[in-house]
C-alpha positions as CSV (number, residue, x, y, z in Angstrom):
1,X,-3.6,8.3,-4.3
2,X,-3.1,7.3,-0.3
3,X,-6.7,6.3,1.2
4,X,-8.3,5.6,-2.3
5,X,-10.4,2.5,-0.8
6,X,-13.0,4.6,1.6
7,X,-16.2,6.2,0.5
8,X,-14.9,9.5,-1.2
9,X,-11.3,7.5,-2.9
10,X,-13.5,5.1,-4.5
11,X,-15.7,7.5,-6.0
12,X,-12.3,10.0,-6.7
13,X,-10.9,6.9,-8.1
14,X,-13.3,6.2,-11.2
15,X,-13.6,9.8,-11.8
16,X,-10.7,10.4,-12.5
17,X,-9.8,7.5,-14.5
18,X,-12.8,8.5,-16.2
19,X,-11.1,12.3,-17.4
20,X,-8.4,9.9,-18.4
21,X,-5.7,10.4,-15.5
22,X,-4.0,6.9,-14.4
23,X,-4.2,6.2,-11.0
24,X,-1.8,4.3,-8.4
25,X,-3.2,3.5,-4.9
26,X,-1.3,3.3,-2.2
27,X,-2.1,-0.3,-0.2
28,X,-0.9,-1.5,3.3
29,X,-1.1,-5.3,1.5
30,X,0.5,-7.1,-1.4
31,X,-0.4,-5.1,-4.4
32,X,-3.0,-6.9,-6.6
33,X,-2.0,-5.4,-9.9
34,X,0.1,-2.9,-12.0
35,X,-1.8,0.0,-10.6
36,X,-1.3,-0.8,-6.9
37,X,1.9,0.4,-5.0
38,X,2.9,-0.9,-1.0
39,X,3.8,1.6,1.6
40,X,3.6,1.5,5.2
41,X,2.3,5.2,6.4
42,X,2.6,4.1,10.2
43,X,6.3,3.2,10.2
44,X,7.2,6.0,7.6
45,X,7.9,3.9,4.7
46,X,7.5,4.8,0.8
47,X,9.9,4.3,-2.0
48,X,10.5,7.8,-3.4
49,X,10.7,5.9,-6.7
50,X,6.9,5.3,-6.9
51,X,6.9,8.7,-7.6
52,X,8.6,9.2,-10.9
53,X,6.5,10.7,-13.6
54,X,3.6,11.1,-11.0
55,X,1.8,14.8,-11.9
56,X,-0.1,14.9,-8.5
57,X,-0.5,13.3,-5.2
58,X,-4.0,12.7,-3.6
59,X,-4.1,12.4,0.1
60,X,-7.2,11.1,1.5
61,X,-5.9,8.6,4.6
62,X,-7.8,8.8,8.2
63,X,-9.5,6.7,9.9
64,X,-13.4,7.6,10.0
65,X,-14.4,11.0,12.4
66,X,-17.6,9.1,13.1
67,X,-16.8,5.3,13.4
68,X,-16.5,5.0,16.8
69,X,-17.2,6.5,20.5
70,X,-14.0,9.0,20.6
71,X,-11.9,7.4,23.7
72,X,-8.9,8.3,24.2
73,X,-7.5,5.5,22.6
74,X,-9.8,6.5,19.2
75,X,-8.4,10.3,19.6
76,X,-4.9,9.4,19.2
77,X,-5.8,7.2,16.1
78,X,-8.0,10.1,14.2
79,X,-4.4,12.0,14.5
80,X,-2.3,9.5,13.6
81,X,-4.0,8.2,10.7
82,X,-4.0,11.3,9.4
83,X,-0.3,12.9,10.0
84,X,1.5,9.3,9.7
85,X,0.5,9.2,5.9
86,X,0.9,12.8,5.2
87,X,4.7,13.5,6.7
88,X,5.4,9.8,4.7
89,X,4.1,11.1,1.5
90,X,5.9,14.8,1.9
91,X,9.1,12.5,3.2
92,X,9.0,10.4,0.0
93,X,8.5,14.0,-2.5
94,X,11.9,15.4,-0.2
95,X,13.8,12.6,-1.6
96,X,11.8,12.5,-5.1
97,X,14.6,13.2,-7.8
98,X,11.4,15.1,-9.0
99,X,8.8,15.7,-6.7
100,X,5.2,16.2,-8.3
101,X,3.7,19.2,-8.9
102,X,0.9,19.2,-6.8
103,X,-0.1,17.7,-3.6
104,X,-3.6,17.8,-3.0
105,X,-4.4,17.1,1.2
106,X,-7.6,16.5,2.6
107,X,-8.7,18.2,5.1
108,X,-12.0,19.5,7.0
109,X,-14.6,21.8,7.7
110,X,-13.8,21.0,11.3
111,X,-10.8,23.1,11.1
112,X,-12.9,26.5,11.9
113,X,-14.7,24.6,15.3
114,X,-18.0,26.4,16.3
115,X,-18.6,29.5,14.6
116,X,-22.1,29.7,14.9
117,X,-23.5,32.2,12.3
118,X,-20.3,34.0,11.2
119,X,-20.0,32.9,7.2
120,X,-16.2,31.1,6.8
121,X,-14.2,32.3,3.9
122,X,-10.5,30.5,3.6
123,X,-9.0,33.3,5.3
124,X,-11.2,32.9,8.5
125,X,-9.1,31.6,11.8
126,X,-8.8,27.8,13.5
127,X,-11.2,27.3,16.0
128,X,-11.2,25.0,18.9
129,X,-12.0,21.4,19.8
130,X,-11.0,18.1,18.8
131,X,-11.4,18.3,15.0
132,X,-10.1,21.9,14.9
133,X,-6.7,21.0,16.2
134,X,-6.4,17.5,14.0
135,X,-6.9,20.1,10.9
136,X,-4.5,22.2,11.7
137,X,-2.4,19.4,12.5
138,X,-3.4,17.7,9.0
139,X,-2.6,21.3,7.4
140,X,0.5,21.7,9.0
141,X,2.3,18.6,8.0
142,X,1.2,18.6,4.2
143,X,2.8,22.3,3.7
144,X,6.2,20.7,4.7
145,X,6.3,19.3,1.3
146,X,9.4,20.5,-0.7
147,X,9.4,23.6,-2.2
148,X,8.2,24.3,-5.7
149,X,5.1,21.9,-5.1
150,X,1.8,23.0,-5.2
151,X,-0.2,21.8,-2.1
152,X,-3.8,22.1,-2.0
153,X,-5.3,21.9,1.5
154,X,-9.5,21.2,0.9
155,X,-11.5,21.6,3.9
156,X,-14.3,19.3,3.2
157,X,-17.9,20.0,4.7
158,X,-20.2,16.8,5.4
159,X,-20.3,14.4,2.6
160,X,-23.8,13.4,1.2
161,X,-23.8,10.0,-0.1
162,X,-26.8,7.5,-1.0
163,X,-25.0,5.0,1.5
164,X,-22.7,5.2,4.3
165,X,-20.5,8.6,5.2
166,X,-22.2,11.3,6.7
167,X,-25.6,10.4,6.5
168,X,-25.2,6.3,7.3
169,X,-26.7,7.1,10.3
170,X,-29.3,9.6,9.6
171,X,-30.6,8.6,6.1
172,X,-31.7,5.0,7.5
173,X,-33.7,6.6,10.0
174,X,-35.4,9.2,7.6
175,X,-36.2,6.4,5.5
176,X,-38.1,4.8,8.2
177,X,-39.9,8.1,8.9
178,X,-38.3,8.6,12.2
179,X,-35.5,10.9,12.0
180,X,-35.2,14.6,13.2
181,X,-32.9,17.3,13.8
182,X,-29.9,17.6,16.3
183,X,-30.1,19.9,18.7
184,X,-32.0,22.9,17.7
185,X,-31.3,22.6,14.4
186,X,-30.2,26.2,13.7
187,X,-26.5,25.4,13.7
188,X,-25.2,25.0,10.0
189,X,-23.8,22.3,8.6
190,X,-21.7,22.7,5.1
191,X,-22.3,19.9,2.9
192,X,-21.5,18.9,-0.5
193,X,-22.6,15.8,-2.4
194,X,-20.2,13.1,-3.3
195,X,-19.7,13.8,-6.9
196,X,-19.0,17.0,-6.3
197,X,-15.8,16.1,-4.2
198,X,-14.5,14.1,-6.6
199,X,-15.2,17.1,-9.1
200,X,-13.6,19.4,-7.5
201,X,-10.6,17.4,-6.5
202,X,-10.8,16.4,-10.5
203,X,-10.7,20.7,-10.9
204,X,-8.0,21.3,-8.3
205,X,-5.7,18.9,-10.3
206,X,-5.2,21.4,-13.1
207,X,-6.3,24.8,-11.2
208,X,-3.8,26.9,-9.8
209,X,-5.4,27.1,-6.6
210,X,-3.3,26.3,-3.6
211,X,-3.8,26.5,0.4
212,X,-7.0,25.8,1.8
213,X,-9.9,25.3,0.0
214,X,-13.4,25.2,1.6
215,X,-14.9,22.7,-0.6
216,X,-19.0,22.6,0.2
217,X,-21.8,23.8,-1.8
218,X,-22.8,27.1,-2.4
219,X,-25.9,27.3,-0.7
220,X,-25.6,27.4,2.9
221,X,-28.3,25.5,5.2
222,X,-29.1,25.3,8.8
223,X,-29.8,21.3,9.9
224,X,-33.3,22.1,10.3
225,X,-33.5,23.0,6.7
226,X,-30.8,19.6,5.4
227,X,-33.1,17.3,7.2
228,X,-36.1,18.8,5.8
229,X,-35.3,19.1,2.7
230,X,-34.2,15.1,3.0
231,X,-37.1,13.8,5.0
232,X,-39.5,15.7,1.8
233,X,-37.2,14.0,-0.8
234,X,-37.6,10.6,0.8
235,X,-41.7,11.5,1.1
236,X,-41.3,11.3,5.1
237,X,-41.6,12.9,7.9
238,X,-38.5,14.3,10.2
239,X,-40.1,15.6,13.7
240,X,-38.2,13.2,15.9
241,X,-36.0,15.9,17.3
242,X,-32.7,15.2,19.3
243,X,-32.2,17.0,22.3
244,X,-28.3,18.3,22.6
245,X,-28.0,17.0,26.2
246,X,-28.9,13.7,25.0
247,X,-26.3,13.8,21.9
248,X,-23.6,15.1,24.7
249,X,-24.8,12.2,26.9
250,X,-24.6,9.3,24.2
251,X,-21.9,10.6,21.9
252,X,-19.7,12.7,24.3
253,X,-17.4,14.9,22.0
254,X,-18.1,13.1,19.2
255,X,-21.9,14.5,18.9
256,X,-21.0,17.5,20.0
257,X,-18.4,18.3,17.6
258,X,-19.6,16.6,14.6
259,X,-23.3,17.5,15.4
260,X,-24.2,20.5,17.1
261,X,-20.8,22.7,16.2
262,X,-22.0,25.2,13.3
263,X,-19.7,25.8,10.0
264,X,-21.3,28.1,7.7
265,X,-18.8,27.7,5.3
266,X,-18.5,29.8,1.6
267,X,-16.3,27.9,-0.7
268,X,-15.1,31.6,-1.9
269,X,-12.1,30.2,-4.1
270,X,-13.8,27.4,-5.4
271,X,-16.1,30.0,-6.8
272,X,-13.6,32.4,-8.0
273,X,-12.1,29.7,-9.8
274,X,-15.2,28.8,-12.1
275,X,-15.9,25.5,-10.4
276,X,-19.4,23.9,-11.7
277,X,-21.1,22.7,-8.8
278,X,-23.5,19.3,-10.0
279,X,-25.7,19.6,-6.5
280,X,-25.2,23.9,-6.0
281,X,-28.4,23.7,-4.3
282,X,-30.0,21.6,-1.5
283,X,-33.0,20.5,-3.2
284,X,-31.1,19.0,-6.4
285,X,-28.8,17.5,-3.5
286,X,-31.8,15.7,-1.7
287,X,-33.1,14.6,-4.5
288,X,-29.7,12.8,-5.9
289,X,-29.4,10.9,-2.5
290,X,-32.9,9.7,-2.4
291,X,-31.9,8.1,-5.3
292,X,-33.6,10.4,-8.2
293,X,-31.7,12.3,-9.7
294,X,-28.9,10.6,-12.2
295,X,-27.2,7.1,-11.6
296,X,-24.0,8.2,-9.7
């Protein structure tokens, strides 16, 4: 697994030990046990031998979409932190004596750019901006893994989490009673809790599902309705709207983008597939990351 020591590897991590799969992370540092393994993604570098006997490889590498104001500087690192890793690891399965047999790639929601209220199957085209074209990118490079492996390209919606990811920000803010919307609020947003990425990565390993897979709940919500649905799960109000030129004034392409661009994203194979969602539905979702629902 390449990227296991952010938010969603950490949690991917223990769940799958948990179903009883042995995991190997992939460290830039000295390795601090059996079950770590050195590469260096940025110069290329990984020792086709580490992959002997592995079933699967999990890509999750890139630096954060919503770290930092997106200079030009920042830009350039949201691509490379994504495509170094991915051409290393298809490099290292090239000269594999046996390459796995499946290669599971993140990916984003960000692929399909603003499609305002058009629903998004897998088979619905790129769009434009930023994100758009670093997920095509991102795409690109993983299917250039040898032939005969399965690669598995999941275009992750917004990740709710009780801390930190997408709503690090907001969720703060709610808590204190003075969060709102973005924008006006009718722009949808396709989120999926935390467990349920690491679930459905967990169901990819073994499904025979490949390409793009929109991986977000089933029930599809507007902003208005996520923050709502929060701000009543935290017992608080959320009237403190944010106006779109201010977002576009304070977070130029990055608010725009990750805020007020609308996704409303159907995870159509997932479903086909007999995936088990833990969170299908917004209000079970709310109520898990206001802490009361379960202990994950």
């Amino acid at each position: 697994m390449a990227g296991a020591s952010g938010l969603i590897g950490t949690s991917m991590s223990a769940t799958f030990r948990n179903a009883g799969h042995s995991v190997v992370t992939l460290v830039r540092r000295p390795p601090a046990n059996a079950a770590e393994v050195r590469w260096d993604p940025a110069a290329g570098v990984l020792d086709p031998g580490v992959l002997a006997g592995v079933d699967a490889v999990v890509n999750l590498s890139g630096a954060g979409i919503g770290d930092r104001p997106w200079t030009r500087r920042r830009v350039e690192e949201l691509f490379s932190s994504r495509l170094g890793p991915t051409r290393t690891l298809v490099k290292a399965m090239a000269r594999a004596d046996m390459p796995p047999a499946t290669f599971i790639s993140q990916s984003g929601s960000g692929y399909y750019g603003d499609a305002g209220n058009t629903v998004l199957r897998e088979d619905a085209a790129a769009g434009s901006g930023t994100l758009s074209q670093i997920c095509v990118e991102w795409e690109q490079a993983a299917l250039m893994a040898p032939p005969g492996v399965r690669v598995v390209t999941p275009r992750t919606g917004l990740v709710f989490s009780r801390s930190g990811g997408a709503l690090g920000k907001l969720l703060p803010l709610l808590r204190l009673g003075v969060g709102g919307p973005f924008g006006n609020g009718r722009q949808f947003w396709p989120w999926v809790t935390l467990p349920d990425v690491s679930a459905a990565f967990l169901f990819l390993l073994d499904s025979p599902v490949s390409g793009p897979v929109n991986l977000a709940a089933p029930e599809q919500a507007d902003v208005n309705t996520i923050v709502a649905a929060l701000a009543h799960a935290l017992h608080r109000p959320a009237v403190l709207r944010v106006p779109a030129p201010v977002l576009r004034t304070v977070m130029p392409g990055l608010g725009e983008e990750l805020l007020l661009y609308s996704q409303r994203m159907e995870p159509a194979l997932l479903t086909a597939a007999g995936f088990t969602w833990q969170h299908g539905g917004l209000p079970d979702a709310a109520h898990w990351v206001a802490g009361k629902a379960g202990t994950v």
